[in-house]
N, C-alpha and C positions, 0 to 999 in steps of 0.2 A: 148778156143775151138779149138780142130783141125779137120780135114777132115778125114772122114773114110767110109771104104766102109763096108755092114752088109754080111760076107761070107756065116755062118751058123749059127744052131742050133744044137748040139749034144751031147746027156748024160747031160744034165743040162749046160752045155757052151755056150759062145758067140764070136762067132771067128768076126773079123774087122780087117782089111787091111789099114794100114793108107798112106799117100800121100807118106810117107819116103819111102814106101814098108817093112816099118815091121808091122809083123802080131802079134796081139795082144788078148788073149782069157781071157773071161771077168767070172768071177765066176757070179756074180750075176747082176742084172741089177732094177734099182727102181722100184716099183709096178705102180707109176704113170706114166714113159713112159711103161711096158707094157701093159697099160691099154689105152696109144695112140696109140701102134704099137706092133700087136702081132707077137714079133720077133717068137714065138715057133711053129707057127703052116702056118703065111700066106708065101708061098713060091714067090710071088710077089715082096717082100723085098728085096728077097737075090740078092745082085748085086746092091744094092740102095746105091748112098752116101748120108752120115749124116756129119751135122757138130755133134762133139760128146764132152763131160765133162764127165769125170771120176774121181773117185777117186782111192790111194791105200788106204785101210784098214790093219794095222800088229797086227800080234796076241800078245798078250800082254806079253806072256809067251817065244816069239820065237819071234825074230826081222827079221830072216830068214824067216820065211813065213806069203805071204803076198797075200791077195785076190782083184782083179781088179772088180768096180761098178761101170757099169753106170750110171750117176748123169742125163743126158738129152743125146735127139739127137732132133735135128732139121732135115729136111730132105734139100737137094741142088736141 
């Protein structure tokens, strides 16, 4: 798990700020935490840190492209 901060929500993305200062934009994010914390719509969020677990997923076809999920966040 690392520390990330939740920046935004925009056009189906999820931008997080992590402690290194690199920013990181997530394709998709599990149904069960959006179902704990509605990154899309509570603006409350943005500015919160998470400890966070991600995954990569690569497409099968293309090892070059590759889409970022969040697996959890805990909140700090």
């Amino acid at each position: 798990m690392r520390e990330a901060e939740f920046l935004s929500y925009k056009d189906g993305y999820f931008t997080f700020l992590f402690e290194n200062g690199e920013e990181l934009v997530f394709d998709e994010v599990h149904p069960r935490v959006l179902k704990q914390f509605d990154l899309k719509n509570d603006k409350s969020l943005i500015n919160k840190s998470f400890k966070i677990t991600f995954i990569e997923v690569y497409e099968d076809n293309d090892e070059d492209f590759v889409i970022y999920r969040v697996e959890s966040l805990k909140p700090l």
